[in-house]
C-alpha positions as CSV (number, residue, x, y, z in Angstrom):
1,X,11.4,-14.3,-37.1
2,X,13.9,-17.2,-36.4
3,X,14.2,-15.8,-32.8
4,X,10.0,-15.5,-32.3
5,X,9.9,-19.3,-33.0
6,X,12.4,-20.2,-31.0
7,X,10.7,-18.4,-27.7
8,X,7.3,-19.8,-29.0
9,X,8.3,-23.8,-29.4
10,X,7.5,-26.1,-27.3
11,X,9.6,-27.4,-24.7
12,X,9.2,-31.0,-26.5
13,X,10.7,-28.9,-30.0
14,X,14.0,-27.8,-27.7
15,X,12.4,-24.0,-27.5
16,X,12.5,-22.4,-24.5
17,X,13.7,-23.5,-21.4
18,X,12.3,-23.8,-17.5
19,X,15.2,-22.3,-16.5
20,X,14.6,-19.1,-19.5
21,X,10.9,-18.9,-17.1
22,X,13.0,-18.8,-14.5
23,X,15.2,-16.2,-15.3
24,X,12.4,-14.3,-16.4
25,X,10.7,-14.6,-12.7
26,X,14.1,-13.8,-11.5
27,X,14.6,-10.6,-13.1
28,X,10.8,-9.5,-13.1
29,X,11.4,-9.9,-9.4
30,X,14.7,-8.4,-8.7
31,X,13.4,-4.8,-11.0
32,X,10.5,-4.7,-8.8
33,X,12.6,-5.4,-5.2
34,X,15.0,-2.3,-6.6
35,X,11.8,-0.1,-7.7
36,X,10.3,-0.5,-4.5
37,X,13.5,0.1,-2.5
38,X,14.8,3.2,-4.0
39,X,10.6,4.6,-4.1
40,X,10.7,4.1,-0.3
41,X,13.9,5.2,0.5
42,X,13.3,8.3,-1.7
43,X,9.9,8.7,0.0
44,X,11.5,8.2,3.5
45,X,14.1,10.8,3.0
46,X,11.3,13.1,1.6
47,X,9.2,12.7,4.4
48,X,12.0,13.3,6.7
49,X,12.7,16.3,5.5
50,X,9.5,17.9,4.7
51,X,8.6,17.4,8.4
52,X,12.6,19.1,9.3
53,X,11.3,22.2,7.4
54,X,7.8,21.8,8.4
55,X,8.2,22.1,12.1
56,X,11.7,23.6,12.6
57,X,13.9,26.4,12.3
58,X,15.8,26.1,8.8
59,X,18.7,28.5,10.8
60,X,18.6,29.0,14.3
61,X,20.8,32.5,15.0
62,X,22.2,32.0,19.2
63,X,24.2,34.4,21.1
64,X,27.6,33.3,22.3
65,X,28.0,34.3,26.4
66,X,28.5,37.9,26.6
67,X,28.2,40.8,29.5
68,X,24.7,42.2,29.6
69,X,24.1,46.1,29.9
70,X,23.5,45.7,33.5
71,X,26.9,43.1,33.9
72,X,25.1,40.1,33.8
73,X,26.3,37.1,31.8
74,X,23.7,36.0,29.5
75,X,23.5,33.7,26.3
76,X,20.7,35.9,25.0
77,X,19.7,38.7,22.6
78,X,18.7,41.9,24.8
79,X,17.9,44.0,21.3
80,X,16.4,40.7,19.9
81,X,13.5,42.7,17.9
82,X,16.1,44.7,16.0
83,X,18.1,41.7,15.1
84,X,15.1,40.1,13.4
85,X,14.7,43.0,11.2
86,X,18.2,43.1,10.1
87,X,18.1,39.4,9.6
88,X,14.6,39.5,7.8
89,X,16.1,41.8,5.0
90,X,18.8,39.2,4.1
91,X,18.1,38.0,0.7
92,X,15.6,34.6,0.8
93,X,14.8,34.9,4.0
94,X,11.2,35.0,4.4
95,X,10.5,35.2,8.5
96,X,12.7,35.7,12.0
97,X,11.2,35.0,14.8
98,X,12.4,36.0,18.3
99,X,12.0,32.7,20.4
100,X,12.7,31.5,24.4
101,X,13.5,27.9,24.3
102,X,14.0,25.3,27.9
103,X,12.8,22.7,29.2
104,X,10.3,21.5,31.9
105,X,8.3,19.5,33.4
106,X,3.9,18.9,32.4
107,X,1.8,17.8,34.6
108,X,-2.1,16.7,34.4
109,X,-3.8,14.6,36.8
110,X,-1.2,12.0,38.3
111,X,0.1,12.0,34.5
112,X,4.1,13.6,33.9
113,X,6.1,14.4,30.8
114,X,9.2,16.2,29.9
115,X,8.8,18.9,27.5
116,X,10.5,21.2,25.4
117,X,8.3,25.0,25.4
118,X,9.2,27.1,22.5
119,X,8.3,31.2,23.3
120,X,6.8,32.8,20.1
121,X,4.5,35.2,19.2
122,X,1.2,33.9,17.6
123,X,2.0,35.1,14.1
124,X,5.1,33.4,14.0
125,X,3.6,30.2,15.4
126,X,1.0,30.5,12.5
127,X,3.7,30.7,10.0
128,X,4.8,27.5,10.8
129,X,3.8,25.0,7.8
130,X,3.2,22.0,10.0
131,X,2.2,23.7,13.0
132,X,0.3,26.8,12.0
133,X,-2.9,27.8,10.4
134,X,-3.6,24.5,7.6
135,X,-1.4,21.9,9.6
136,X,-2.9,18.7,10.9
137,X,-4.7,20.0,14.4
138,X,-7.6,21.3,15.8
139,X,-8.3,23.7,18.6
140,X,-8.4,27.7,17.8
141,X,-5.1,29.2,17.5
142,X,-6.3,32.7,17.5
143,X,-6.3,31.9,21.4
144,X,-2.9,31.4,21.6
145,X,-2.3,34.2,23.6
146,X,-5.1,32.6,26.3
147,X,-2.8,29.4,26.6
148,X,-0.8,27.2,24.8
149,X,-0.2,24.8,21.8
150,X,1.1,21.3,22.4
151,X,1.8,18.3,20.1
152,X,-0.5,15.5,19.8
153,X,2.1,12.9,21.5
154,X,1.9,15.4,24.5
155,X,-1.9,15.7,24.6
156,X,-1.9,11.4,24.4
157,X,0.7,11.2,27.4
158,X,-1.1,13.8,29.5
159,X,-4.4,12.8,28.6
160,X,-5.4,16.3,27.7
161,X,-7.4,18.2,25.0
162,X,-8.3,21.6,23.7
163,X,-10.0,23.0,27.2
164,X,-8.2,21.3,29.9
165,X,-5.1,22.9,31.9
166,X,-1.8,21.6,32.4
167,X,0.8,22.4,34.4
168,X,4.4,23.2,33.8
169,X,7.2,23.0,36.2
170,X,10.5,24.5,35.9
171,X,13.3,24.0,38.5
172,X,14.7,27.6,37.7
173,X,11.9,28.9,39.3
174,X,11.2,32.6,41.8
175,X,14.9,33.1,43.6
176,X,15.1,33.7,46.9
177,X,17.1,33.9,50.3
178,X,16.9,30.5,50.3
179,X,17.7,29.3,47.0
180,X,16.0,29.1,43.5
181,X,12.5,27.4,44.5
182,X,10.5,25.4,41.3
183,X,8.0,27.8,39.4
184,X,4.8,25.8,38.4
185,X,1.9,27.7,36.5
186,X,-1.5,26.3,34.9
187,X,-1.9,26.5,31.5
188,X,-5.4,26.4,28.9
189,X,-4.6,24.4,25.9
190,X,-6.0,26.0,23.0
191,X,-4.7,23.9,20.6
192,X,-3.1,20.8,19.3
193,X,-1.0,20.3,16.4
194,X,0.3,17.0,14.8
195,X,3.8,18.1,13.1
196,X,4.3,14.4,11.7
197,X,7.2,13.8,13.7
198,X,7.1,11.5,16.3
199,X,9.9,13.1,18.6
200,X,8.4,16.8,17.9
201,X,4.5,15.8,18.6
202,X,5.8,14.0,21.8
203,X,8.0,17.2,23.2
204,X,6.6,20.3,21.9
205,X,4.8,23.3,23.2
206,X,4.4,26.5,22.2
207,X,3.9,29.4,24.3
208,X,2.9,33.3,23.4
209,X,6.6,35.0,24.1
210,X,5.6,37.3,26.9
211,X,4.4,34.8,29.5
212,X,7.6,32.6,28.5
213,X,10.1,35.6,28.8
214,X,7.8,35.9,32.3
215,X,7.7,32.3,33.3
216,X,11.4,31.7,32.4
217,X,13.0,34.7,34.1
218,X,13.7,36.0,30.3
219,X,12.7,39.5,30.8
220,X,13.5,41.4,27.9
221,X,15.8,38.9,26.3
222,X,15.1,36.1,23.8
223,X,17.3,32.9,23.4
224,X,16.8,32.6,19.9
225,X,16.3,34.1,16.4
226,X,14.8,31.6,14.2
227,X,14.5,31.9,10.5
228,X,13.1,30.6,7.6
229,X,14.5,31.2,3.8
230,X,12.7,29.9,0.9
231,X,15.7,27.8,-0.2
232,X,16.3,25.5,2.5
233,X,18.9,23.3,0.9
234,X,20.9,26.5,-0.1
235,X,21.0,27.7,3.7
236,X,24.6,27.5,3.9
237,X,25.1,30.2,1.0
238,X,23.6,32.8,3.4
239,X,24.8,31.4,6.6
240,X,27.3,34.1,6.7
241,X,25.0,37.3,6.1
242,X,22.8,36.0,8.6
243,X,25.8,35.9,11.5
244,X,27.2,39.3,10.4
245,X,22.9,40.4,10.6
246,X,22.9,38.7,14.2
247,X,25.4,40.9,15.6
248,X,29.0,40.7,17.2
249,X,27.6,37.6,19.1
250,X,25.7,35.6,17.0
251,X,26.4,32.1,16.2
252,X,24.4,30.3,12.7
253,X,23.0,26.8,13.5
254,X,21.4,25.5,11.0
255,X,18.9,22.2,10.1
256,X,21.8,20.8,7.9
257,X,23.8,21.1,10.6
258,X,21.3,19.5,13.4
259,X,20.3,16.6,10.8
260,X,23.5,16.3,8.7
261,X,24.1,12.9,10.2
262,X,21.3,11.8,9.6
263,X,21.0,12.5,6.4
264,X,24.3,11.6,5.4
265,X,23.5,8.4,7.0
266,X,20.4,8.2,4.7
267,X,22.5,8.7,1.6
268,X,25.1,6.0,2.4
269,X,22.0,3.3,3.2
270,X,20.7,4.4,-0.3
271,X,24.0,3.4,-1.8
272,X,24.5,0.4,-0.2
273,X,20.6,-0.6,-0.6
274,X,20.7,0.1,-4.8
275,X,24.4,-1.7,-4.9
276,X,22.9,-5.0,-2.8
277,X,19.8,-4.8,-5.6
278,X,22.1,-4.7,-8.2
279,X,23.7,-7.8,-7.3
280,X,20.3,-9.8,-7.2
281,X,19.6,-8.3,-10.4
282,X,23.0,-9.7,-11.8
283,X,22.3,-12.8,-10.3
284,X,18.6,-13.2,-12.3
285,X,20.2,-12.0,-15.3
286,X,22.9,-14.8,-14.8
287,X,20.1,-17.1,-15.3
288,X,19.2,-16.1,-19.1
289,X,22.9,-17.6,-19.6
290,X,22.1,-21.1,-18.4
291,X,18.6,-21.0,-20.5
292,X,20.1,-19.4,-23.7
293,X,22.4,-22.4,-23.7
294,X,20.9,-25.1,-23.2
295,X,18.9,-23.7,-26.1
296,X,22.1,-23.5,-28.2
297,X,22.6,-27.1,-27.6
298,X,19.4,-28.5,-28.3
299,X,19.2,-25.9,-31.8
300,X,22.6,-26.9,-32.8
301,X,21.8,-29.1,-36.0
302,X,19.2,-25.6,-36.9
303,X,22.7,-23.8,-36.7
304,X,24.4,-25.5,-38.9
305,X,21.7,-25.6,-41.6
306,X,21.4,-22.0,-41.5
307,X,25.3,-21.4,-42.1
308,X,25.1,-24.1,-44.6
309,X,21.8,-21.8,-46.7
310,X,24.2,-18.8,-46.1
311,X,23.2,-17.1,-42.6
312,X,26.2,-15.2,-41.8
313,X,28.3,-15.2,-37.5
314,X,26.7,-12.1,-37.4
315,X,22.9,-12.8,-37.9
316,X,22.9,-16.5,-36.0
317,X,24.4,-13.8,-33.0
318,X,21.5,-11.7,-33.6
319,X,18.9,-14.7,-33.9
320,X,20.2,-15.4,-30.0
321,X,21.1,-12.3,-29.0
322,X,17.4,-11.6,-29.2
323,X,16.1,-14.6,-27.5
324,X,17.8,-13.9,-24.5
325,X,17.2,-10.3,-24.9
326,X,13.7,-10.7,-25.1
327,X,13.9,-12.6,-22.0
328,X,15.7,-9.4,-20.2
329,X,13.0,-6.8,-21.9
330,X,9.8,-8.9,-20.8
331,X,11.2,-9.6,-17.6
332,X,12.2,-5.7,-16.9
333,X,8.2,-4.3,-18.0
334,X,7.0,-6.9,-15.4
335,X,9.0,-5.6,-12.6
336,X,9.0,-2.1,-13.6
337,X,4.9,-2.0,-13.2
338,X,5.1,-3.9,-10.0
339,X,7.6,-2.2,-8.5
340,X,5.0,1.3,-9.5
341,X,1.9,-0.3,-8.4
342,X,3.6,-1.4,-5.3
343,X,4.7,2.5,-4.9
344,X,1.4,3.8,-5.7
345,X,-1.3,1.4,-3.6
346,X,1.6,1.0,-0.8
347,X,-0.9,2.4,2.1
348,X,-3.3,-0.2,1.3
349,X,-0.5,-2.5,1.0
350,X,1.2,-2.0,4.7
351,X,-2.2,-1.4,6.0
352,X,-3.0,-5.5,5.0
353,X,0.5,-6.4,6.1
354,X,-0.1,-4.5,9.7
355,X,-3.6,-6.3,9.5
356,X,-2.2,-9.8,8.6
357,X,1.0,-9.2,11.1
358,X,-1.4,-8.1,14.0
359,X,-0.5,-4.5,14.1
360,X,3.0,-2.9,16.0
361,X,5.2,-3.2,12.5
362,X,6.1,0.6,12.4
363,X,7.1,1.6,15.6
364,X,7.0,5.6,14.9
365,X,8.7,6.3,18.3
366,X,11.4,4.1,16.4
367,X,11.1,5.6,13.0
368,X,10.3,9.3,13.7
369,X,7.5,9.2,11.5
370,X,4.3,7.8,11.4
371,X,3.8,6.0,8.6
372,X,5.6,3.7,5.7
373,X,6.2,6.2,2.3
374,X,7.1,6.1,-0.7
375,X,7.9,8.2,-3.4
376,X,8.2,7.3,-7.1
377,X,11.1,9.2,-8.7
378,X,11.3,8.6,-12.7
379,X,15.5,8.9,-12.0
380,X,14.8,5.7,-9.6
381,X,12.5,4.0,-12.4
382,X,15.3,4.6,-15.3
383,X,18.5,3.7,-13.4
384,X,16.4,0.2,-12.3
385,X,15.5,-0.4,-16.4
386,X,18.8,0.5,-17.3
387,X,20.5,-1.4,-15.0
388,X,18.0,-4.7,-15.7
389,X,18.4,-4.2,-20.0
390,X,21.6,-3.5,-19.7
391,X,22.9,-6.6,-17.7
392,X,20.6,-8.7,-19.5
393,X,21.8,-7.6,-23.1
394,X,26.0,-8.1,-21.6
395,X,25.1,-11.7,-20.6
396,X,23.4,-12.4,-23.7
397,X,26.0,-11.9,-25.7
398,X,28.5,-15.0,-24.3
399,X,26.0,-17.3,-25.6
400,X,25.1,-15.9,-28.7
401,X,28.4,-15.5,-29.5
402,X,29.4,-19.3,-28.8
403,X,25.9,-19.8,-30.8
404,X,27.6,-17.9,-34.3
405,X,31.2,-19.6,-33.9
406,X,29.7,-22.9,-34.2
407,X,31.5,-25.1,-36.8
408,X,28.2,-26.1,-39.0
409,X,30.4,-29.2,-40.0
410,X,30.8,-30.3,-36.8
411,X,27.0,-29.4,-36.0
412,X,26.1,-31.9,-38.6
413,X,28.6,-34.3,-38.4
414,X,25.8,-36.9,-36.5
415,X,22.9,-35.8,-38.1
């Protein structure tokens, strides 16, 4: 009750302090600034990774160089079909698709691009989560055996649609007496996907197997297994069945190891980004110090008339205690709901900061993906409130306890 007065007085009856509101402000502000840090770096990583195991192989099985049956040296699978059925009937794998991968150049009009063509059957392409049947795209991929699939980013730099024809160049073209002369074939596209990744919408097309074994001088050989398992971050558990299921000359690559970096890289930046929060949560909390005592001071003579009645150290540390804590509790709701509205309405949010910058703030050819995210994780919310109460409570306590040591003779000495 003591504690509720004190917060409610007026400024002109020594109760609460400006610099108690702004501590308050501070700490409201620093809880959101950590919310909405660790909900966009949550959402950023998620996004990153969905569109990984969206678009890409979660292992990709290679050959190492090996004699063929006819002597020819070759970094492929001759017997590829058979090595996707062994590999398919390793436990949690759910598809293996034979696969010719190189790249070339398209062509359409007086517009060029480099390209990365991807040889698959039409079923496997289909299985794809962010390519396939239900992905972002439009065209009829039940023609994909009529033509090809490319990203969006291809179809903008080109200047093509579903309908038109492209061409693709390869240097490693028909061999002859003369040398290897450039193969260049036209192309229907049947279909365009968007896989949500800048760099994979800007590179990628997919081609029905035979006509890239054909185009590609891959006749009966594929460069490639790729599978997918339904535990993607457990892939390196089965790395090992899926070698020994590849054959004497398979080699495991998998999307841990092709975005490890990056994701490692990811998890430092969260580290570094919650510990620099931290600190400018520290550093509002720092202010319920210089407001909880200047209260002290101006409630000393109320001090020592409450030791004199018979308040006890402990309950003048608890009157205190709960003025500053109050301060801390208040402050961490504010930013808490902020920091989840802000995670929750963030597309309208960027959208009026793109509008209000003029447009160009995320750069996706930058970024890899298209747009700002965020994801709210309760983890993220409880470490933030836990971090902001718990701060807030430990500073609280030097000036409540200097509050309940106060000699009530010497508080009333001039009174």
């Amino acid at each position: 009750m003591i504690a509720w007065r004190y917060l409610r007085a007026k400024r002109a009856e020594g109760g609460v302090s400006v610099m108690t509101w702004i501590s308050l402000i501070g700490i409201t502000l620093a809880v959101f600034a950590l919310i909405a840090t660790l909900s966009v770096r949550a959402g950023f990583r998620a996004e990153f990774v969905d569109t990984i195991l969206g678009a890409n192989a979660h292992v990709t099985i290679y050959a190492a160089q090996h004699q063929a049956a006819d002597g020819r040296t070759i970094r492929s699978f001759e017997n590829y079909d058979e090595i996707a059925n062994e590999v398919v009937r390793v436990p949690f794998v759910t598809r293996a698709a034979p696969m010719v991968r190189a790249q070339v150049m398209a062509n359409a009009g007086d517009r060029s691009s480099g390209v990365e063509v991807f040889g698959m059957r039409g079923a496997d392409v289909r299985s794809i989560p962010r390519v396939g049947e239900g992905a972002d795209a439009y065209g009829d991929l039940t023609r994909y055996d009529e033509g090809i699939a490319i990203g969006s980013g291809v179809a903008r730099e080109l200047g093509v649609t579903v309908g038109d024809r492209i061409r693709l160049i390869s240097p490693n073209g028909v061999k002859t007496a003369f040398g290897t002369s450039p193969r260049v074939s036209a192309y229907e596209v049947v279909y365009v996907f968007t896989a949500g990744r800048y760099d994979i919408d800007r590179t990628r097309v997919y081609m029905p197997l035979a006509a890239a074994q054909d185009y590609f001088n891959r006749e009966g050989l594929a460069d490639e297994i790729e599978v997918m398992v339904t535990k993607p971050e457990e892939v390196d558990s089965i790395a090992l069945d899926l070698m020994k299921a590849g054959g004497q000359y398979a080699n495991v690559w998998t999307w841990r190891d092709s975005s490890g970096g990056f994701l490692r890289a990811l998890e430092i930046e969260d580290n570094v980004m919650f510990v620099i929060m931290s600190v400018l949560v520290l550093i509002a909390a720092m202010n319920i110090v210089s407001g909880l005592i200047m209260l002290v001071k101006n409630k000393g003579r109320d001090i020592g008339i409450l030791r004199t009645m018979g308040l006890t150290e402990g309950s003048i540390l608890r009157v205190f205690f709960i003025c500053g804590a109050f301060t801390g509790i208040i402050g961490t709701a504010l930013g808490v709901a902020l920091g989840c509205l802000f995670a929750i309405y963030i597309d309208p949010i960027f959208s009026f900061v793109n509008y209000v910058a003029g447009g160009g703030v995320w750069d996706p050819s930058i970024r890899g993906i298209y747009a700002l995210p965020a994801k709210l994780q309760l983890g993220d919310v409880m470490s933030a409130v836990i971090l902001s109460l718990g701060l807030s409570f430990i500073v609280t306590i030097f000036p409540a306890r200097r509050a309940a040591r106060m000699n009530p003779v010497e508080a009333l000495r001039y009174e």
